[in-house]
C-alpha positions in Angstrom: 0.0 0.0 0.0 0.7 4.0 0.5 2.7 3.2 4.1 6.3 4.0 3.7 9.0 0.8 4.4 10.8 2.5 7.7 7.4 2.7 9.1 5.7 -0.8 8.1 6.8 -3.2 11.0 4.4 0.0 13.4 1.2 -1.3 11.4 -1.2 -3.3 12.6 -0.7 -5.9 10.2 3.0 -6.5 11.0 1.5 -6.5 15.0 -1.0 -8.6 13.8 1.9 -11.4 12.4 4.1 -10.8 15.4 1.3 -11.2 17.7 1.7 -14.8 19.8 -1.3 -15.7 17.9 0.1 -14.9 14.0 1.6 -18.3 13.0 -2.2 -19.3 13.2 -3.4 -16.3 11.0 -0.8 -16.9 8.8 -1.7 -20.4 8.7 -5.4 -19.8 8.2 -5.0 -17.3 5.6 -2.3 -19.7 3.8 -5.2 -22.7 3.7 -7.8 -20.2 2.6 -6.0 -19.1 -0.4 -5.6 -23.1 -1.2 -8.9 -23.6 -0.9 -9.5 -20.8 -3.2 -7.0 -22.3 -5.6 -9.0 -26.0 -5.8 -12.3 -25.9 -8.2 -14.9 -27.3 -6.1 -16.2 -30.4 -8.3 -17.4 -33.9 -7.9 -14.7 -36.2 -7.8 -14.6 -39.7 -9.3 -16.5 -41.9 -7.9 -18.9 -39.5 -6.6 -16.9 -38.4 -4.2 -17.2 -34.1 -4.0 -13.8 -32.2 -3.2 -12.8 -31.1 0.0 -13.1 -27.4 -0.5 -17.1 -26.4 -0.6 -18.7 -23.1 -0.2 -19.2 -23.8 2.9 -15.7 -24.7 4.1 -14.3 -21.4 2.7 -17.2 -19.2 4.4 -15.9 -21.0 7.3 -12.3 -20.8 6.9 -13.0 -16.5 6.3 -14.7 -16.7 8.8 -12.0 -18.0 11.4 -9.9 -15.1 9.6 -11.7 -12.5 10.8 -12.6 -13.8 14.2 -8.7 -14.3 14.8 -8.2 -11.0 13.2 -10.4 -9.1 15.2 -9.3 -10.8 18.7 -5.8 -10.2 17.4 -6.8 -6.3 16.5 -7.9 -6.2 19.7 -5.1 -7.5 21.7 -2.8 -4.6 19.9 -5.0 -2.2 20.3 -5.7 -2.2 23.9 -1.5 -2.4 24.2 -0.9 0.7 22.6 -0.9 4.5 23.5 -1.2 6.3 19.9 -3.1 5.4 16.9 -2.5 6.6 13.6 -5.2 5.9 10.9 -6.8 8.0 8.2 -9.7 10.4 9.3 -12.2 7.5 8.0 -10.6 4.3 9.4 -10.8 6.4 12.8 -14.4 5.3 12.9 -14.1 1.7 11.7 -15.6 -1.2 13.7 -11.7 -1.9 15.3 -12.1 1.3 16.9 -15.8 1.0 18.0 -16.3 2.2 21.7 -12.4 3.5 22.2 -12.4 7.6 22.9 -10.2 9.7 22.0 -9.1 12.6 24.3 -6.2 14.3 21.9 -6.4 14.1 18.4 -3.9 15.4 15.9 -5.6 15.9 12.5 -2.5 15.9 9.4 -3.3 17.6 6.1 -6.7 18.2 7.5 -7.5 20.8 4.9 -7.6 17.9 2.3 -10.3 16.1 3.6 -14.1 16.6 3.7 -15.7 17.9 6.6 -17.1 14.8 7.7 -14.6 12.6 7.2 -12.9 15.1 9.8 -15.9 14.9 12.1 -15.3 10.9 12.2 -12.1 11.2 14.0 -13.5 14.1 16.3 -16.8 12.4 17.6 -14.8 9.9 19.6 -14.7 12.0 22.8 -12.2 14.1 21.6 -10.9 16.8 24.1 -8.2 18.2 22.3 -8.1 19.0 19.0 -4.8 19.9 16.9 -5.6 20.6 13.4 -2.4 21.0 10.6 -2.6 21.7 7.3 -2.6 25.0 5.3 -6.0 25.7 3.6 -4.9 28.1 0.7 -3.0 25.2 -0.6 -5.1 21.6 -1.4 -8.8 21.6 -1.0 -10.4 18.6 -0.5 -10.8 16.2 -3.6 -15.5 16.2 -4.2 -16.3 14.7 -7.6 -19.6 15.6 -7.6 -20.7 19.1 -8.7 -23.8 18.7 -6.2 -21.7 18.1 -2.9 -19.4 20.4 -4.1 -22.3 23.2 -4.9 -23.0 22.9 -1.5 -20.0 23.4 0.0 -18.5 19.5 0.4 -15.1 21.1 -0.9 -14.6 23.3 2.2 -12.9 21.6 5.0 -13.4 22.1 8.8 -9.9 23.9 9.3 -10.8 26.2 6.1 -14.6 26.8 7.9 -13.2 27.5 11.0 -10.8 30.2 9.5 -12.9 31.6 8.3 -15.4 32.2 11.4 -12.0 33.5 12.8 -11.1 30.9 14.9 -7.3 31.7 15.5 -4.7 29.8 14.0 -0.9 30.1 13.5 1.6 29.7 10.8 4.7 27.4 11.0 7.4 29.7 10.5 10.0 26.6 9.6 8.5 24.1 7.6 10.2 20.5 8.2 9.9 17.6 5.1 
């Protein structure tokens, strides 16, 4: 995906195949793509292959019961969480708060995917990003006539909610 090589091992998918329980993901995940791989047909004899419908609904579904116990484990160990304004309210995250959130290049995303990471008992709220630059991506004209193009840090500005300019910009 998009996440840079010096951080990968920090995701949750790399804590998800360390995690005392990832040989057995792995393991899982490794006879589910066999299974996948085998045509499910009758067999000489009458006999049927191994791999029904059934067997692979139940095999995905062993995935994401292990996955989500795993999820679980990691998330409970961990003080920060770093995830797109979006995946902040995904099901992994249901019923955690928030009480400091940082938003990064906030300006480029809607309003409400901003309002995703915000409604999760956030207490404070730090928002970067420089609003005469990007404006968040709308391909439809209708969202866009009414005003899905303006993000929260750019409303906020303008109501005159203070905000201050980096003086020293790191990359």
């Amino acid at each position: 995906g998009r996440i840079r090589d010096e951080v990968q091992d920090y995701t949750l998918e790399a804590g998800m195949l360390a995690h005392r329980d990832g040989h057995v993901l792995q393991d899982l995940r490794a006879k589910l793509d066999d299974a996948k791989r085998q045509p499910f047909t009758a067999q000489p004899g009458g006999k049927r292959s191994n791999v029904t419908p059934e067997r692979l609904q139940q095999l995905a579904r062993q995935i994401r019961e292990l996955e989500q116990r795993i999820s679980l484990d990691i998330l409970d160990s961990v003080q920060v969480i770093c995830c797109t304004c979006v995946g902040s309210g995904g099901e992994q995250l249901e019923g955690r708060t928030f009480p400091i959130v940082i938003l990064d290049e906030c300006t480029q995303a809607t309003e409400p995917a901003t309002l995703c990471a915000l409604v999760r008992g956030s207490q404070q709220v730090v928002l970067l990003g420089d609003h005469f630059q990007l404006r968040p991506t709308v391909t439809s004209k209708r969202a866009e006539e009414e005003g899905m193009n303006i993000s929260l840090f750019e409303r906020l500005t303008f109501l005159t909610i203070p905000s201050m300019m980096l003086t020293v910009q790191y990359r």
